[in-house]
TORNU-831024 format. One record per residue: residue in one letter; residue number from 1; x, y, z negated of N, C-alpha, C, O, CB in turn. Coordinates in Angstrom, 2 decimals, always signed. Glycine has a CB too. Layout:
residues N
(site A, NUM, (X, Y, Z), (X, Y, Z), (X, Y, Z), (X, Y, Z), (X, Y, Z));
...
This chain:
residues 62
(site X, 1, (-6.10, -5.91, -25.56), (-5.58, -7.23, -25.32), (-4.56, -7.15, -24.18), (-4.77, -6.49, -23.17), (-6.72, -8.22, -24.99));
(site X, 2, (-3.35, -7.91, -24.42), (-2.34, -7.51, -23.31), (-3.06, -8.71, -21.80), (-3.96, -9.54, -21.83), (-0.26, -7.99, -24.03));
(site X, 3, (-2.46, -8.41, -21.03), (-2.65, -8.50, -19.49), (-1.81, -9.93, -19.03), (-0.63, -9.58, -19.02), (-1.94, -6.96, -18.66));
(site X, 4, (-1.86, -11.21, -18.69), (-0.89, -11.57, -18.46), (+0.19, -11.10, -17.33), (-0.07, -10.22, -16.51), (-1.22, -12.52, -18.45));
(site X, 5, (+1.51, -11.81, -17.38), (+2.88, -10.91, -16.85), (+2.20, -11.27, -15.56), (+2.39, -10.33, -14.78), (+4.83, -11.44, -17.17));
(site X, 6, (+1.45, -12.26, -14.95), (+1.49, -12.91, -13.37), (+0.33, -11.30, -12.94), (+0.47, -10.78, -11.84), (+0.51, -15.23, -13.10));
(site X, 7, (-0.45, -10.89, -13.70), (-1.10, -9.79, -13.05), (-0.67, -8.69, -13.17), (-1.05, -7.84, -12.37), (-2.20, -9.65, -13.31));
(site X, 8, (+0.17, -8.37, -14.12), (+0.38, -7.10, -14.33), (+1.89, -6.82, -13.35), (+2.35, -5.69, -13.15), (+0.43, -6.83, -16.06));
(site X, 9, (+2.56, -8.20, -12.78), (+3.52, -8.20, -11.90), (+2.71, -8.40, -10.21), (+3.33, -8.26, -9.16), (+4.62, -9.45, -12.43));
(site X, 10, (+1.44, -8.69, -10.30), (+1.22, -8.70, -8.70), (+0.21, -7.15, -8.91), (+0.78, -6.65, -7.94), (+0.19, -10.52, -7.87));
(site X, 11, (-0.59, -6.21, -9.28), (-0.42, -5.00, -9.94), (+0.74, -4.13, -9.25), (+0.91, -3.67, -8.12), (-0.12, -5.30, -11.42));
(site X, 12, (+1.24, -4.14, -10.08), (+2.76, -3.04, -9.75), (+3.45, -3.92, -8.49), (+4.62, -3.59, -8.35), (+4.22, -2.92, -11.46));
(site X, 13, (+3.12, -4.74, -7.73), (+3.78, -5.32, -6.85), (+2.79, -4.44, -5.42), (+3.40, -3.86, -4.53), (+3.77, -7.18, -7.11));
(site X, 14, (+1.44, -4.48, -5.45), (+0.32, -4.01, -4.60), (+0.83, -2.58, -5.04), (+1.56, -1.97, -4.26), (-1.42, -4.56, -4.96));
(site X, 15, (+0.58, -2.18, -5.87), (+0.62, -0.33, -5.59), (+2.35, -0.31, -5.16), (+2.47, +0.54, -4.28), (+0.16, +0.99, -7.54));
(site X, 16, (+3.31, -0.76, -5.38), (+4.14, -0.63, -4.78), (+4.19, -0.64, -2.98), (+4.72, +0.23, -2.28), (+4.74, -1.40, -5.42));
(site X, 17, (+3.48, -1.83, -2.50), (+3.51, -2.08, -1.44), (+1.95, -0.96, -0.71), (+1.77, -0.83, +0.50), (+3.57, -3.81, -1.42));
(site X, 18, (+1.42, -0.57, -1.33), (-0.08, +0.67, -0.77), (+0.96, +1.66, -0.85), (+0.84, +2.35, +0.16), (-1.87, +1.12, -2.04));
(site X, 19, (+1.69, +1.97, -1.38), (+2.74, +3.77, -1.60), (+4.03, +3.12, -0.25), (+4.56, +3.87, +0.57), (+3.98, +4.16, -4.19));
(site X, 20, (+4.16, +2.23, -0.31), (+4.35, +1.69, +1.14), (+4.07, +1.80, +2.35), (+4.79, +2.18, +3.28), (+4.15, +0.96, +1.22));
(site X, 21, (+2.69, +1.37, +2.35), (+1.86, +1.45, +3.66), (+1.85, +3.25, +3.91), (+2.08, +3.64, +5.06), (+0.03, +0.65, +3.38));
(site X, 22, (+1.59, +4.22, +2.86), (+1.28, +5.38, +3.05), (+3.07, +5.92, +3.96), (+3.12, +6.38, +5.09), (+0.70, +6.10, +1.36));
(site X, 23, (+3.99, +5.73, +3.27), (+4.84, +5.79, +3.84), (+5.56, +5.42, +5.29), (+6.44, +6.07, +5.86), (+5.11, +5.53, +3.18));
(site X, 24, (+4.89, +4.17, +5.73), (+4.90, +3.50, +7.17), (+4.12, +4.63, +7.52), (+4.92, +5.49, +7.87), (+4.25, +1.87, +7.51));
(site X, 25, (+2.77, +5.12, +7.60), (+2.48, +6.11, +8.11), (+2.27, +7.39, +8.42), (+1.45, +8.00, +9.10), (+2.24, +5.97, +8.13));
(site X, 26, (+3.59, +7.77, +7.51), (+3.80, +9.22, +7.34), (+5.17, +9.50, +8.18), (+5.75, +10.56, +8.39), (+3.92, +9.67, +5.67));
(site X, 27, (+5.54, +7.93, +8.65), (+7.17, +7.93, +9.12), (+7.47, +8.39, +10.39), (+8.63, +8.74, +10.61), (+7.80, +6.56, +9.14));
(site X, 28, (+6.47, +8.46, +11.44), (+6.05, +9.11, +12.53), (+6.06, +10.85, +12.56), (+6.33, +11.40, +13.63), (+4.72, +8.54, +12.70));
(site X, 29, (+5.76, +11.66, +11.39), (+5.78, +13.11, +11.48), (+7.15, +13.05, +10.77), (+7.65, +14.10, +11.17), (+4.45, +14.03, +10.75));
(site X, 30, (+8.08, +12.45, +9.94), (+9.18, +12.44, +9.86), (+10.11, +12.48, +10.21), (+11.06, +13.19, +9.86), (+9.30, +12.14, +9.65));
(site X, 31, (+9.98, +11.37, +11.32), (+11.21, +11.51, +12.35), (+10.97, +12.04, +13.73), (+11.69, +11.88, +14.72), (+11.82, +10.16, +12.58));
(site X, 32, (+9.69, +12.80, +13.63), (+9.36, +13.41, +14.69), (+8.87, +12.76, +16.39), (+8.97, +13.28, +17.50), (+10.44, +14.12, +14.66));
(site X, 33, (+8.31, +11.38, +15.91), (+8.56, +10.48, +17.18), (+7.19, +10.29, +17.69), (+6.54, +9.33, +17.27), (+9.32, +8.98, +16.87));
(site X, 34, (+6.72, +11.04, +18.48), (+5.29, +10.48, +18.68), (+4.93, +9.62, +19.76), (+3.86, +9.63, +20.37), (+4.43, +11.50, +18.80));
(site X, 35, (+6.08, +8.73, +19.99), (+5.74, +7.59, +21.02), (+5.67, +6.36, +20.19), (+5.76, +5.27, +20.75), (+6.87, +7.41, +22.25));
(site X, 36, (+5.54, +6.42, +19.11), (+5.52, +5.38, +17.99), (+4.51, +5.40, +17.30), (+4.22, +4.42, +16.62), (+6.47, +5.43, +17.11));
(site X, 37, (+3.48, +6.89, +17.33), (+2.99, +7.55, +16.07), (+1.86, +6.49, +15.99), (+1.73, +6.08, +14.84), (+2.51, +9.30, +16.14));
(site X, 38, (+1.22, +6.06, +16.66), (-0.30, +5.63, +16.48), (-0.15, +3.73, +15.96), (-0.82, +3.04, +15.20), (-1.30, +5.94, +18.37));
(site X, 39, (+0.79, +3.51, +16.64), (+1.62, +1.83, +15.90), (+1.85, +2.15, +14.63), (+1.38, +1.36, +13.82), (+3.33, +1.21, +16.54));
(site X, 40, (+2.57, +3.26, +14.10), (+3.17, +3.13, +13.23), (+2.03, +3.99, +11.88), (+2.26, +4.11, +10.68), (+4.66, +3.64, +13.67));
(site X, 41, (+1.05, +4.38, +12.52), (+0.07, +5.01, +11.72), (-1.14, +3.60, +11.61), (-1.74, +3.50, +10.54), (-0.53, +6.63, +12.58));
(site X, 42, (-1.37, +2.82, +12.45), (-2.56, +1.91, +11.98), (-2.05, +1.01, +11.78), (-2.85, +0.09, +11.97), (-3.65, +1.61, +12.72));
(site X, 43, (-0.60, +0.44, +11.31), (-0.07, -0.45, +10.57), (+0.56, +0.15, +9.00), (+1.22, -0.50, +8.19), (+0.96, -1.06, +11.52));
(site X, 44, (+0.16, +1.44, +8.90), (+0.63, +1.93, +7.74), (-0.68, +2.31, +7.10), (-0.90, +1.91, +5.96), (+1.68, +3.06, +7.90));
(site X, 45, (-1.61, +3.08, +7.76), (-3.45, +2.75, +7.00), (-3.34, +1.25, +6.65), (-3.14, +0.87, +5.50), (-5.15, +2.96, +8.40));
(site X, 46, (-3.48, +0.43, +7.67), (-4.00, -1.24, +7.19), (-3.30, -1.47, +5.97), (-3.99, -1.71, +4.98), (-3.55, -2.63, +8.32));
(site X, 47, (-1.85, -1.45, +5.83), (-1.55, -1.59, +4.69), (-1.80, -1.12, +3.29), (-2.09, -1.78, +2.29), (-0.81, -1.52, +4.85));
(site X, 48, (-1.62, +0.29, +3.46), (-2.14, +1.02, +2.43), (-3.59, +0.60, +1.56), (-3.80, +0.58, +0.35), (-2.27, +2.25, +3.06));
(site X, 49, (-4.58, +0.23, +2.88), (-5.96, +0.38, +2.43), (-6.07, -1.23, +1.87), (-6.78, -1.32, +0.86), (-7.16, +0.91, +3.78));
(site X, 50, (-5.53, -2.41, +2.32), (-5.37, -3.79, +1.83), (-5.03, -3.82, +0.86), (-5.66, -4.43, -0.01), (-4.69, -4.57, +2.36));
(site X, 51, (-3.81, -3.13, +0.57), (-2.76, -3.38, -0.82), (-4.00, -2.77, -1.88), (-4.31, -3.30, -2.95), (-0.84, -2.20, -0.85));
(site X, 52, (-4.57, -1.63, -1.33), (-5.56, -0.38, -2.57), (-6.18, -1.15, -2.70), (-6.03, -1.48, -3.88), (-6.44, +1.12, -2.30));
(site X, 53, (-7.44, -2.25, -1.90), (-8.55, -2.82, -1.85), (-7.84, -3.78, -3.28), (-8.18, -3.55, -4.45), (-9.06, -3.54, -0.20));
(site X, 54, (-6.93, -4.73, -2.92), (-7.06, -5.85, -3.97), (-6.10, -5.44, -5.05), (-5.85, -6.35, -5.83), (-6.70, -7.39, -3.38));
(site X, 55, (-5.55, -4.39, -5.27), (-5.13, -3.66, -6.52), (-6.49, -3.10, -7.59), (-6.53, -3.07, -8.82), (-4.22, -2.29, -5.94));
(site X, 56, (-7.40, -2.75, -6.69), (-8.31, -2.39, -7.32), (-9.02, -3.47, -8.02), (-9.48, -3.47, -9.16), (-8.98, -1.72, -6.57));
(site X, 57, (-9.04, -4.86, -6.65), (-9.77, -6.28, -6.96), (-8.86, -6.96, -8.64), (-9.41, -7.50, -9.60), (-9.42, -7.60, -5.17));
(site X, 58, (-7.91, -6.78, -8.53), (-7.03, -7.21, -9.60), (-7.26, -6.39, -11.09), (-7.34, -6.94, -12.19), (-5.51, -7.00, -9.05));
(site X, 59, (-7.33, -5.20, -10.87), (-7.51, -4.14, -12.22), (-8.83, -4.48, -12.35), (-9.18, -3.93, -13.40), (-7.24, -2.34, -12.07));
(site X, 60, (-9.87, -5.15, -11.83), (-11.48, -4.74, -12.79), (-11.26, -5.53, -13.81), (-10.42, -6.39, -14.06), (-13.20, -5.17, -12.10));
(site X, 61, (-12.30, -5.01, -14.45), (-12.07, -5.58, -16.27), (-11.02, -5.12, -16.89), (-10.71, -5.82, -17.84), (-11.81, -7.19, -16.56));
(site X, 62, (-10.27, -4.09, -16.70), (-9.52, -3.83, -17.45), (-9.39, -3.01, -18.43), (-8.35, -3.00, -19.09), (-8.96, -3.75, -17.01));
């Protein structure tokens, strides 16, 4: 049975924004800055792990 578009667009909107968050906190060994690293690492977990939590909340039953 197809998915309606409003979930399957907030879906790919959350894993977009969790591959996000992973990225906010990978951006610190990137640019080599570790006077940033720990801001820019527990605002890039929080995200990651929020966006995963209700991506996951959105996919059950599927």
């Amino acid at each position: 049975m197809a998915q309606p578009v409003h979930r399957q667009t907030a879906r790919t909107l959350l894993t977009i924004l969790m591959y996000s968050g992973v990225a906010v906190f990978l951006l610190p060994y990137i640019v080599n800055r570790a006077s940033v690293a720990t801001t820019f690492m527990l605002v890039g977990a929080i995200i990651a792990v929020v966006c995963g939590m209700l991506r996951c909340y959105f996919t059950e039953g599927d």
